[in-house]
N, C-alpha and C positions, 0 to 999 in steps of 0.2 A: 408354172414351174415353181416347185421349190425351193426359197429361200436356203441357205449355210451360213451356220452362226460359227465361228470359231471360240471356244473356250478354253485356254490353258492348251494344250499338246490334244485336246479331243476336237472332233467335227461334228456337228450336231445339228439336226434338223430342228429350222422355228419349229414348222408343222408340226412335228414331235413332242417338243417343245410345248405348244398351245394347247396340244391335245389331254397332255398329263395334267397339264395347270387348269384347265377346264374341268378337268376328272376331280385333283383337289377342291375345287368350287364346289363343286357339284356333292362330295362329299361333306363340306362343311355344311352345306347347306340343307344338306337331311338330318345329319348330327344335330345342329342347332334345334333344325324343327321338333326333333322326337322330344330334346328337352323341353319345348314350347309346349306341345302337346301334354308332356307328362305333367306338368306343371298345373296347366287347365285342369284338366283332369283330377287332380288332387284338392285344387282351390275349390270346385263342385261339391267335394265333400267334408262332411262336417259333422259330428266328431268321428277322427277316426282310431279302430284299432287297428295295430302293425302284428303279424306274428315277426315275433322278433329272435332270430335265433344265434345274432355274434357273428354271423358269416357276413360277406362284404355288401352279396345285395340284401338283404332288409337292413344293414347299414344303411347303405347309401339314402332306402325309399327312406328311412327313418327319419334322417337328418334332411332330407328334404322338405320331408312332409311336416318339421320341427319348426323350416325354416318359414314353409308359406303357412302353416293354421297354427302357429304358437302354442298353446297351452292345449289346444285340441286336437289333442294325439292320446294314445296310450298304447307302448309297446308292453307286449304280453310273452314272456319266454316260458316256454314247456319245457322245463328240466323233469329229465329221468334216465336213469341207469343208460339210455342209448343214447345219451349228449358227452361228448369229449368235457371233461372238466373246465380244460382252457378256456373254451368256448362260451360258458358261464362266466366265468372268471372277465373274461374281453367285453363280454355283452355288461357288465357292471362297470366296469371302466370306462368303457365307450358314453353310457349312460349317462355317467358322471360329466364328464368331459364336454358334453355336446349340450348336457342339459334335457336328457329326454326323460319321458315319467316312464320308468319301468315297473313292472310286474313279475315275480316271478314265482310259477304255479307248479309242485310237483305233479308227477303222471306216473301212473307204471303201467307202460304198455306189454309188459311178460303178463296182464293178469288176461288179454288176450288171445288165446289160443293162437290164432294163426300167426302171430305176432311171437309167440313163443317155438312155435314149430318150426320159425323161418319159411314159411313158405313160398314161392315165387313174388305173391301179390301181397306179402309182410308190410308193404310200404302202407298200402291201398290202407288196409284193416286199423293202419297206427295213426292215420293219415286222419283217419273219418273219427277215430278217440278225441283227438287232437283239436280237430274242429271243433267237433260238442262243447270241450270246455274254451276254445276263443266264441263260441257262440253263447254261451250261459254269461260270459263276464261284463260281454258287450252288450247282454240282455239290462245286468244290474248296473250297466255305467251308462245306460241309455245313447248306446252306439247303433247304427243301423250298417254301417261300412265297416267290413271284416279287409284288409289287406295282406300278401305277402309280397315276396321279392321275387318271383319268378320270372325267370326272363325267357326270350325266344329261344335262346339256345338249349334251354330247358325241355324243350319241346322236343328234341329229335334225339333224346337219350330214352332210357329205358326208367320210365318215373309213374308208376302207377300211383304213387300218392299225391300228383296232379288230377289224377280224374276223381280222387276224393276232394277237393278241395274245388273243382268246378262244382261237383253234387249238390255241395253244401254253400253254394255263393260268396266264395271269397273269391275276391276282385284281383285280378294283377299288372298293375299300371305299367310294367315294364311290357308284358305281354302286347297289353291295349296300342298300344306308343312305336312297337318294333324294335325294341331296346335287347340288343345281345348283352353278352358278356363281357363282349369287348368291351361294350361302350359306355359299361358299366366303371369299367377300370378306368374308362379314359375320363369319366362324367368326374370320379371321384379322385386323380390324378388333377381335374382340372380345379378343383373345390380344396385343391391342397390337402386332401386324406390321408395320412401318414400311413390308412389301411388300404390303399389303393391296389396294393400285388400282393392282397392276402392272400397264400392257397388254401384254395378250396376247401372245403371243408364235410363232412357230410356223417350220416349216424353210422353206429359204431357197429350196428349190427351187419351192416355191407360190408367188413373184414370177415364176418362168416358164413359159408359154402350156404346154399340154399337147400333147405330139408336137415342140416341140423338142429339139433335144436338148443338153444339161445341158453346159457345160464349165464348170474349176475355174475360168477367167477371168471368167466370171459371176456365180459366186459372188459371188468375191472383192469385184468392182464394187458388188453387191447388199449384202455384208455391210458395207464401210467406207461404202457411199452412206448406207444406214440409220444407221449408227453417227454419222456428220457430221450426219444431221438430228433425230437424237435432241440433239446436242450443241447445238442450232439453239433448242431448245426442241418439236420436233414428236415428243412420245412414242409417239405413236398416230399410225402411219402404215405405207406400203407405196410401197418403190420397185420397179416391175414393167419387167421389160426384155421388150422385141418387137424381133424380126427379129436375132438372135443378139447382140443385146447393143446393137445399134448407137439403139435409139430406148427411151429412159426415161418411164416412167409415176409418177407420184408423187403418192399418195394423202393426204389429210389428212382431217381430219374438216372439214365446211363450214365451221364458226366458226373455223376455220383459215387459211383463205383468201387472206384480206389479209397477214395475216402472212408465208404462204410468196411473196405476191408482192414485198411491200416486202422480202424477202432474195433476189428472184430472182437478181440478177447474182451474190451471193456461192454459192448453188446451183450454178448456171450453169459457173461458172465451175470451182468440185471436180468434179463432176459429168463435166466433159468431160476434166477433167484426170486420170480415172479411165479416159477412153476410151469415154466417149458419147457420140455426135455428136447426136445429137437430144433433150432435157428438155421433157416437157410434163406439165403438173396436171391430173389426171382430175377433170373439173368435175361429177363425179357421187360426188365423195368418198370418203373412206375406207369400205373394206367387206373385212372378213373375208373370204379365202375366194374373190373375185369371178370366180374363172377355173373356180369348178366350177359357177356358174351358164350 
């Protein structure tokens, strides 16, 4: 027979009870583990390079990786026209701050065709440039360990520039370990990260349609648009351009909403003064990704 535990005005089964509190256990106790695991894992290698790109997980691998091999690290950022400015900007700060040896190497991936085409597998083509040069640096700093931040959750999204990067043997400890995204927040939430619920972040050329094709003028539009409505208050968002730049898409999250309307005119107004003649809010909200759907 089961036990009734009375609490306050509620009836509550122990059984119930024991059963959640065991599920908590049982969760901590994998949590714990994958950090055990990642840790191992990391202390195995020796020297390592990070692609580093200002986003939260090769943060977090960074600063971990900073904390178990010291001085035997080198993060390595790929700036070029498809990197958000901020994102540079954060990855030099962060750098600072933590004490990590940064590098940072220009690219231009427009000087690749399919890369420039936008094509479906634009990821793959920029993905494998990319590599080449974390593999030449890690050649001349006598590195044999390439790392990134990729985690499981990475996996069940639309990322052909993961199957470049298994190609070319870079390693992904989050992967290796079973580390989501979650647990990425929670690892870096628990390590006191003040970056802990950064959103997402991701290149600049997934704000535009697949098969057009990519000019720096777009970018550019795309990276100060974003950056104005970060400054706006709208952290989590996507400004998407159709028909070569000339009609703006601009994403929020639904509880967003009002707010991006009551600032329409001051949007509006940057916005065109960037050189868009058309601003409109996708009334289906902000969505990761939405063009590989």
């Amino acid at each position: 027979m089961m036990d009734i535990l009375y609490s306050g005005n509620r009836i509550v089964s122990t059984g119930k009870m024991l059963v959640e509190i065991f599920r908590e256990i049982g969760l901590m106790y994998e949590y714990k583990h994958k950090i055990m695991k990642l840790e191992e894992q990391i202390s195995e290698k020796r020297p390592v390079l990070i692609a580093f790109s200002g986003g939260i997980d090769s943060i977090l691998l960074a600063i971990i990786t900073k904390n178990i091999l010291g001085n035997d690290h080198l993060c390595v950022l790929i700036d070029s026209l498809l990197v958000p400015e901020d994102d540079v900007e954060r990855a030099r700060k962060i750098a600072r701050e933590y004490d990590l040896k940064l590098m940072i190497v220009d690219y231009d991936p427009l000087s690749i065709p399919e890369v420039k085409q936008n094509s479906k597998d634009r990821c793959y083509h920029c993905k494998k440039g990319i590599c080449n040069i974390l593999k030449k640096i890690a050649l001349e700093h006598n590195i044999e360990t390439i790392m990134d931040g990729t985690n499981t959750s990475d996996l069940g999204e639309y990322r052909p520039g993961n199957r470049a990067t298994y190609e070319e043997g870079v390693e992904h400890p989050f992967v290796d370990t079973g580390i989501t995204k979650d647990d990425i927040r929670t690892i870096a939430k628990d390590m006191d990260l003040k970056i802990w619920n950064l959103p997402s972040s991701a290149c600049l050329a997934s704000r535009i349609p697949y098969n057009e094709t990519i000019e720096p003028a777009m970018l550019e539009i795309i990276d100060k648009g974003e950056s104005f409505l970060h400054g706006l208050g709208f952290e989590k968002c996507r400004l998407r351009l159709h028909n070569n730049g000339k009609l703006s898409r601009i994403e929020v999250p639904k509880d967003m909403f009002e707010a991006l309307i009551c600032k329409r005119s001051t949007i509006l107004n940057h916005l065109r003064s960037l050189g868009v003649q058309f601003v409109t809010m996708d009334m289906s909200g902000y969505k990761s990704g939405s063009f590989d759907n």
